[in-house]
C-alpha positions in Angstrom: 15.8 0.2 92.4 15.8 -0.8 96.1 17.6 -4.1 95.6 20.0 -2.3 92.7 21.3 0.3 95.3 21.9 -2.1 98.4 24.1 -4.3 96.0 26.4 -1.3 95.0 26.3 -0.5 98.5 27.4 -3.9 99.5 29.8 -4.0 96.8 31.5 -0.5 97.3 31.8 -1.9 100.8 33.7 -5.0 99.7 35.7 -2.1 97.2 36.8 -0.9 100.4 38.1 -4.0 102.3 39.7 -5.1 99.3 41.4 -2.0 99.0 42.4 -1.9 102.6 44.0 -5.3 102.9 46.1 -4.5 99.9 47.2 -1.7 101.5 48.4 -3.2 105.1 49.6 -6.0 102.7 52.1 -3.6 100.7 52.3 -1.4 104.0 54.1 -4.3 105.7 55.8 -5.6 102.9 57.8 -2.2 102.3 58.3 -1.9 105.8 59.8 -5.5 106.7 61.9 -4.4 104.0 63.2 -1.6 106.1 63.6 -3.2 108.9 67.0 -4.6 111.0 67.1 -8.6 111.7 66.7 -7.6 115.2 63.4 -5.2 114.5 62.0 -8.3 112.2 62.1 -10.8 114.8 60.3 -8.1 117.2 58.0 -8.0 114.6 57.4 -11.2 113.9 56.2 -11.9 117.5 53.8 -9.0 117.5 50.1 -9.8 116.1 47.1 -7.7 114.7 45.3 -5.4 117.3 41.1 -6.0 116.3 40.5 -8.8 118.7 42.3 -6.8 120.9 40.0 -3.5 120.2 36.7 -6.2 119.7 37.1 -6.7 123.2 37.8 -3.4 124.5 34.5 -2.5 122.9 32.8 -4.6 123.9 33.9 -4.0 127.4 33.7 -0.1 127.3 30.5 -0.2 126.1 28.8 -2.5 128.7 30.5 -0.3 131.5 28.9 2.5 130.2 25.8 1.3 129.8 25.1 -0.5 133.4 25.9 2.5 134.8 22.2 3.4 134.3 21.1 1.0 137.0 21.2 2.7 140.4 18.8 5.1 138.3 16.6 2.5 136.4 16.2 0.6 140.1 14.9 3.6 142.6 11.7 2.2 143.7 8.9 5.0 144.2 5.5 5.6 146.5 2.5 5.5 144.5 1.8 8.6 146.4 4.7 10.2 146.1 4.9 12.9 143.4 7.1 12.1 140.2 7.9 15.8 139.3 9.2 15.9 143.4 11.1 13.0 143.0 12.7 14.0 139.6 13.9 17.3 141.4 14.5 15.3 145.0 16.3 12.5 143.8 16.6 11.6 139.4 17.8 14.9 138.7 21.5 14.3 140.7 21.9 10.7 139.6 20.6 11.2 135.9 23.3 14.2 135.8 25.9 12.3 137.5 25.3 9.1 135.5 25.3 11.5 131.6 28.6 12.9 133.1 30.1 9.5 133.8 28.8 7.6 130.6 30.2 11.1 128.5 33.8 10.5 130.7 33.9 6.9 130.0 33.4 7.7 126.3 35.8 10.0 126.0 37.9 7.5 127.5 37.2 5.3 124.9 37.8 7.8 122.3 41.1 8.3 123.4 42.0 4.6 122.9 40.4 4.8 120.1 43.1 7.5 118.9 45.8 5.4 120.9 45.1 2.5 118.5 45.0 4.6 115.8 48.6 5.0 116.0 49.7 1.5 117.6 48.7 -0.7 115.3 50.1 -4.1 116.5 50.5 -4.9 119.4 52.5 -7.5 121.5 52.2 -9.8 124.9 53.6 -6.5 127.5 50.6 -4.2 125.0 48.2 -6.3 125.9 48.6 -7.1 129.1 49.0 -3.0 129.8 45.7 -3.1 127.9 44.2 -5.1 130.2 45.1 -3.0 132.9 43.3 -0.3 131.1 40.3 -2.0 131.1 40.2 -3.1 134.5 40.3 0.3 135.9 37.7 1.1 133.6 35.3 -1.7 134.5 35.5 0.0 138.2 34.3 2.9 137.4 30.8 1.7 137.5 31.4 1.4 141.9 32.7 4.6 141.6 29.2 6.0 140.2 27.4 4.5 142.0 29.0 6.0 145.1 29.0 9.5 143.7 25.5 8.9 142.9 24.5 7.4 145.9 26.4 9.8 148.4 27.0 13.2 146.1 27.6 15.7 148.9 30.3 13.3 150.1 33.7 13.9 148.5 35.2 9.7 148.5 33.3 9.1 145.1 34.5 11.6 143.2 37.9 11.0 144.7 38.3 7.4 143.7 37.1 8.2 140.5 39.6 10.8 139.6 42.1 8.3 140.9 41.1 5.5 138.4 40.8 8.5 135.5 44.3 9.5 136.5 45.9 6.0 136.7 44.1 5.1 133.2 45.5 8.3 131.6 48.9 6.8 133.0 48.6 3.6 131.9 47.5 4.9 128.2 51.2 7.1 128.6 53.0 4.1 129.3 51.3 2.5 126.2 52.5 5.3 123.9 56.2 5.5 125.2 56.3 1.6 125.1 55.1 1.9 121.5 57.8 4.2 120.1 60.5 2.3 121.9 59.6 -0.4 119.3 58.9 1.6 115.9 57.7 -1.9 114.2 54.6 -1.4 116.4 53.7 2.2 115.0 51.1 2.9 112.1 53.2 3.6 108.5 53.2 7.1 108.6 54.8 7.4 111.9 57.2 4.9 111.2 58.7 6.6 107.9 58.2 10.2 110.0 61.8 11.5 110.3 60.4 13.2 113.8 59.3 10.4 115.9 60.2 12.8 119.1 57.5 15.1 117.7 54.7 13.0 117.5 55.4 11.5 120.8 55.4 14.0 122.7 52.7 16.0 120.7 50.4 12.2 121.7 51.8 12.6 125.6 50.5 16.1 125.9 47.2 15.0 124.7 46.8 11.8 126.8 47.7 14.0 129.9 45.7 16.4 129.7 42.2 14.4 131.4 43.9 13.2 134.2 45.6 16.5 135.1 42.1 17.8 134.7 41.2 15.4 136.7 43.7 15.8 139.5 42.3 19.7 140.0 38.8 18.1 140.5 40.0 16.3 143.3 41.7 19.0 144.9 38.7 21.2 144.4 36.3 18.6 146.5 38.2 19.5 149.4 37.7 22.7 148.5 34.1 22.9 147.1 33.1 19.5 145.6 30.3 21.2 143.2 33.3 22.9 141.5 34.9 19.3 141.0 31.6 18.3 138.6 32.2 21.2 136.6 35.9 20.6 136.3 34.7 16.9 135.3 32.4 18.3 132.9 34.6 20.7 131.0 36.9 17.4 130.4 34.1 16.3 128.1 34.0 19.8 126.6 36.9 21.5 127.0 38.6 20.3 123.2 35.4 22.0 121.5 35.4 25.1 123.3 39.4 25.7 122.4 38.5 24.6 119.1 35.9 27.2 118.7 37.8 30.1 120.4 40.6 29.5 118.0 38.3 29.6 115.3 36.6 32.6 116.7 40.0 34.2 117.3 41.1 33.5 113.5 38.3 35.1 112.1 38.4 38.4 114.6 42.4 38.8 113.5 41.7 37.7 109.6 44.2 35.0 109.6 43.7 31.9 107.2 43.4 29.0 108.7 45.5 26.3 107.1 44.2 23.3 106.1 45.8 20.4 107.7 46.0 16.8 105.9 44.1 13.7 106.6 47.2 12.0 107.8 47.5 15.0 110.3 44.4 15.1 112.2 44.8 12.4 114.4 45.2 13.3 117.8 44.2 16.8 117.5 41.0 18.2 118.8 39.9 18.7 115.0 36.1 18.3 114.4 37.0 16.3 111.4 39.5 14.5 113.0 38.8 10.8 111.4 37.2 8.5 113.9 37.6 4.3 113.2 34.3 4.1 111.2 34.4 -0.1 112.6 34.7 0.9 116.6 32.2 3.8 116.3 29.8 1.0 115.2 31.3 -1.5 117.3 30.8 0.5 120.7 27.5 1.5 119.6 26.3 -2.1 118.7 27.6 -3.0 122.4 25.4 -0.1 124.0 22.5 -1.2 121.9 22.5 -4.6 123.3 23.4 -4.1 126.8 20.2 -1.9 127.2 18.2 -4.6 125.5 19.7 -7.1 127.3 19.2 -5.2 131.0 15.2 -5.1 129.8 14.5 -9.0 129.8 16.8 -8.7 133.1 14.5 -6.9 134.9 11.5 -9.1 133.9 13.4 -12.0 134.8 14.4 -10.6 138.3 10.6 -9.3 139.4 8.2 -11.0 136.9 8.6 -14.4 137.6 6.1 -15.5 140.6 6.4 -17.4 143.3 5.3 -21.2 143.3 3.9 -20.8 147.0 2.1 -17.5 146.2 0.6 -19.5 142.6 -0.4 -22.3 145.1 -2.2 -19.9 147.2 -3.8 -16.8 146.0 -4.0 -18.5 142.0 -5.0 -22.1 143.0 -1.9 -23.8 141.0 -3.1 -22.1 137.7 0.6 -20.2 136.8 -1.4 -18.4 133.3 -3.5 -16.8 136.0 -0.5 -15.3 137.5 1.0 -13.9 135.1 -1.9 -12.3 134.0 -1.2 -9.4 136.5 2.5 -9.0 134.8 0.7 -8.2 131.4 1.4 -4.7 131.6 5.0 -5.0 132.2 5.3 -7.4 129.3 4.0 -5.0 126.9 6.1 -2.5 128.4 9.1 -4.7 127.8 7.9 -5.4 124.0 7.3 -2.0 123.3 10.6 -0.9 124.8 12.5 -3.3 122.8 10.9 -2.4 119.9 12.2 0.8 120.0 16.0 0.5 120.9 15.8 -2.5 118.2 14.6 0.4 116.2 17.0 2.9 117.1 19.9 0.7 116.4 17.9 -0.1 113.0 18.3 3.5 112.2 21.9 3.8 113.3 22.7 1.1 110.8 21.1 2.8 108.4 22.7 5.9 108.9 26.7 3.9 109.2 26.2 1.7 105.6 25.9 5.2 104.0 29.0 6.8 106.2 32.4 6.8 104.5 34.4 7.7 107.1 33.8 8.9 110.9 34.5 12.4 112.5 35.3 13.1 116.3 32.2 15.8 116.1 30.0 13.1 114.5 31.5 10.4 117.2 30.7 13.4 120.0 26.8 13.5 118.5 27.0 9.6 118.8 27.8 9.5 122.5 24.9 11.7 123.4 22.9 9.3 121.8 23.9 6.3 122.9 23.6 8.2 126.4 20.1 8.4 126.1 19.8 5.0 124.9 20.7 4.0 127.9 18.2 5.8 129.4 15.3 3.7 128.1 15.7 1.1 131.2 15.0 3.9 133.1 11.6 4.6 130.6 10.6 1.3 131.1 10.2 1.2 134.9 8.8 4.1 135.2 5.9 3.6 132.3 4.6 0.4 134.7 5.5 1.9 137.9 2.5 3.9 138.6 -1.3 3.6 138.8 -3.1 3.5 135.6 -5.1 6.8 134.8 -2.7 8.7 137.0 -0.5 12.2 136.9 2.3 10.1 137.3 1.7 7.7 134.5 1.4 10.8 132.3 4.8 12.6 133.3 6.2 8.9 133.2 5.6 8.9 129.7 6.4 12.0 128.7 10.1 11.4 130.0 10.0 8.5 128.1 9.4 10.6 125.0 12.2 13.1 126.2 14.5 10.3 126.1 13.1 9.2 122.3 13.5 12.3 121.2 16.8 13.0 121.9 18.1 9.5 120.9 17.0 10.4 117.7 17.7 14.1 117.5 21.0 13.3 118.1 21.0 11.0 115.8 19.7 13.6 112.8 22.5 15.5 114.5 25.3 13.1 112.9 23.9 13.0 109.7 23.4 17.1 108.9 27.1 17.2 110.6 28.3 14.7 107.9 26.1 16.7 104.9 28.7 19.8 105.6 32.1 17.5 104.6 29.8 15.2 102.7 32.1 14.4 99.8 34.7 12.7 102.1 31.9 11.0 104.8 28.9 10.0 103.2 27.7 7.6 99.8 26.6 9.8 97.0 22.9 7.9 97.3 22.5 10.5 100.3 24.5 13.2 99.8 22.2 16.4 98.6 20.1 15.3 95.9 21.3 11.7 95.8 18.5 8.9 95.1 18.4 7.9 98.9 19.0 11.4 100.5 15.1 11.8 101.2 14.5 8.4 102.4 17.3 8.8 104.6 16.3 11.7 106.0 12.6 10.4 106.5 14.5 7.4 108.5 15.9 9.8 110.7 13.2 12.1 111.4 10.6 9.0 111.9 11.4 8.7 115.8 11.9 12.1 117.2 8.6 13.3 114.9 6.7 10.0 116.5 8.0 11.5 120.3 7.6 15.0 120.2 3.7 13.8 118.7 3.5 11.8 121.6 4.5 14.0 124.2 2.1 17.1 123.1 -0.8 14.1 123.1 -0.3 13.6 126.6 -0.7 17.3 127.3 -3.9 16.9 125.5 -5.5 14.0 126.3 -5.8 13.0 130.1 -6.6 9.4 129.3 -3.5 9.0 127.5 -2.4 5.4 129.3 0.9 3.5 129.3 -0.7 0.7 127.3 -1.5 2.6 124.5 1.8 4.4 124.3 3.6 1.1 124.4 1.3 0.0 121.5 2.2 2.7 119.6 5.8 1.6 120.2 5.3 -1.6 118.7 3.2 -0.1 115.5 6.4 2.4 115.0 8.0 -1.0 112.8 5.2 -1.4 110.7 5.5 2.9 110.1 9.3 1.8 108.9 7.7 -0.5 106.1 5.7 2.1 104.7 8.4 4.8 105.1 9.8 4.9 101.5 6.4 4.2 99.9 5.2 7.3 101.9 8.4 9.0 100.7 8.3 8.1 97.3 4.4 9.0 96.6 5.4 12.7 98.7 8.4 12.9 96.2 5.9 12.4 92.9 3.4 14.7 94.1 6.5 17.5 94.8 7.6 16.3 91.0 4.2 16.7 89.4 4.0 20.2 91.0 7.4 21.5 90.6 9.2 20.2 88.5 9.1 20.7 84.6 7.7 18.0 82.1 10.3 17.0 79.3 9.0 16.6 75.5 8.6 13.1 76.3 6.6 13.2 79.1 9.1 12.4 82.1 9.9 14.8 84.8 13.5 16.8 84.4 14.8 15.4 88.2 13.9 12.0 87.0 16.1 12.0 83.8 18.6 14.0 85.5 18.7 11.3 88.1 18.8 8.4 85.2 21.6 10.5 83.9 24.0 10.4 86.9 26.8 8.2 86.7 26.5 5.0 88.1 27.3 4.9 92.2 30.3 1.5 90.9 31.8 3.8 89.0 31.7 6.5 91.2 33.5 5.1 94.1 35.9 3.1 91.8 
């Protein structure tokens, strides 16, 4: 059944790029038809936009990750309390770096929307595209400054400079864009209100970097307000979203339902998302946090010839004896962001179709992904059998859990508007909507278990947590036997026999139509 349901899966998925090129191949064959001369030979010098986005991607998400190292790399005393440092020290930088890795995101989902509705682009696009990106990639410098120096007001200053110029740059995109109406997606193109739409996507583009420009002013002023100001441009689009909502409901006014090809740039909960660069960005993060792990072995786990001439007489295996529990600690760290991302796969070959509520649940995520560098130091940074060692690992299971929680998060948020995001396998009652949700509980059940041991048990040592990381995979592999015995025992209790001796859920499960027919 297994093998049956991945097929359809794989072939509803080639359903849908079949169904999309003929699209863009009609799209643009009605179009050129529209066109002047003059327009066509614009257009005919413009090209598609995905190696364009592959790259911004890919360059977005490893900003956003690296910007986890001046946390990952504080070095401690192994005297020195970690609950003091944590409150001393972690607690500034870990804020300041989930405020920056949320900003750079929302940057990223605003070009996502950008792109969205330029959807070719030519030479003077990309080029202002790579401008884009190369105030971007600085951002990491200005972190780092904010982090290292937070009471001093340059940091935040430069970085609401490069926010500002960025939002400009994306402003320049959009006016550039509808001087040349070839480049625009089809429904703008035939829209008889161009004006509209342009400056509907000006106002929204603006709106972080005037936000940005009162934080800036305000560290003159009182530079703790400027971190709040930074914060509410992460949060700001919900909250107005939800007092709306709240306001409609207090005066009794229905709320009308706006169309699909509507909800882009709006601050819409299910405004549509590119399902390809959700997974795209988040592939990226995935990587760059397993990448910076064999980093950090490379940079302090390789010993010194003189020092293996000396103190190991020439035998190197010796030497790296005393790095064992730093390897384990690497294998059991990438064990679970390989894990993580294995779930997040999962969870994006049932999705249909991405929301900017399910994108925001991704980005918290992904932030604590790229927290697990920061896991992994500390796990091997202290004395065995110390307090330490313990609240090391418990922060490492803070970080798990929310990874995953988060995770969950996307998927209950996608049950609510399930018919237009999600496969019917996992919608309620679907073959695969157990299993599923099994998948996604696996990890933050496995860290919250984990974190209560180590208020138990006072011997609970780094070692054995990160063997417990690498046994989570073989927990995976029994995951939908475990899920399907837990489902016949429910059946054989619950559910009603038939005259012929099967349970009623299973035939009304063999009687559902099948999923190729469904989705064509």
């Amino acid at each position: 059944m297994a093998e049956n349901n991945d097929s359809e899966i794989i072939e509803h998925h080639d359903d849908e790029e079949m169904e999309k090129m003929n699209r863009r191949r009609n799209d643009s064959q009605s179009f050129m038809e529209s066109v002047t001369a003059s327009e066509r030979d614009g257009y005919s010098s413009t090209q598609s936009s995905h190696r364009l986005l592959a790259y911004s991607d890919a360059l977005i998400s490893i900003i956003a990750t690296v910007m986890i190292l001046p946390v990952a790399h504080i070095k401690f005393q192994d005297s020195e309390e970690l609950t003091e440092s944590i409150q001393s020290l972690l607690t500034t930088k870990i804020a300041v770096y989930l405020m920056t890795f949320l900003i750079v995101t929302v940057a990223w989902a605003a070009h996502i929307r950008l792109f969205q509705v330029i959807e070719r682009i030519d030479d003077t696009l990309a080029l202002l595209n790579l401008a884009c990106m190369m105030l971007i990639t600085f951002l990491p410098y200005t972190f780092s400054l904010m982090a290292t120096f937070p009471n001093n007001t340059l940091g935040i200053l430069l970085f609401c400079a490069c926010v500002i110029v960025i939002g400009l740059v994306q402003a320049v995109i959009v006016l550039y864009g509808f001087s040349r109406p070839f480049l625009l997606n089809e429904h703008i193109q035939m829209s008889e209100n161009q004006a509209y739409y342009r400056r509907h996507i000006l106002e929204v583009i603006m709106r972080v970097p005037i936000m940005c420009f009162f934080a800036g002013i305000f560290a003159f002023i009182y530079f703790k307000l400027s971190y709040v100001l930074l914060a509410l441009v992460i949060f700001i689009p919900y909250i107005s979203q939800a007092m709306k909502w709240i306001w409609t409901k207090a005066i009794g006014t229905r709320v009308e339902e706006t169309p699909d090809s509507m909800l882009f740039y709006t601050y819409h909960p299910s405004e549509p998302l590119s399902k390809e660069r959700v997974e795209a960005f988040s592939d990226g993060v995935y990587a760059i946090v397993a990448t910076l792990l064999i980093l950090d072995i490379c940079e302090d786990n390789v010993p010194d010839p003189s020092v293996v001439k000396k103190q190991y007489d020439g035998s190197l295996i010796a030497a790296l004896h005393e790095y064992g529990p730093e390897y384990l600690a690497y294998f059991g760290s990438f064990a679970t962001v390989g894990l993580l991302w294995f779930v997040h796969h999962s969870l994006f070959l049932h999705v249909t179709r991405a929301t900017r509520l399910m994108g925001l649940f991704n980005t918290f995520s992904l932030a604590f992904i790229g927290g697990l560098p920061l896991a992994y130091q500390l796990t091997h940074e202290f004395p065995r059998g110390s307090r330490n060692e313990l609240e090391a690992i418990q922060i490492s299971c803070v970080i798990i859990f929310f990874a995953g929680l988060f995770q969950l998060a996307m998927w209950v948020t996608a049950l609510f508007t399930e018919r237009e995001t999600l496969h019917p396998y996992v919608r309620h009652g679907g073959r695969e909507h157990a299993f599923m949700l099994a998948k996604l509980l696996l990890y933050p059940c496995v860290a919250l278990g984990t974190f209560f041991s180590t208020c138990i048990l006072s011997r609970f040592s780094s070692p054995i947590f990160h063997l417990m990381q690498i046994a989570v995979p073989f927990a995976f592999l029994l995951l939908r036997l475990m899920v399907q015995v837990a489902l016949a025992v429910l059946r054989w209790l619950f559910c009603p026999k038939t005259p012929n001796g099967r349970s009623a859920l299973v035939e009304e499960e063999d009687a559902r139509v099948p999923f190729t027919d469904i989705v064509t």
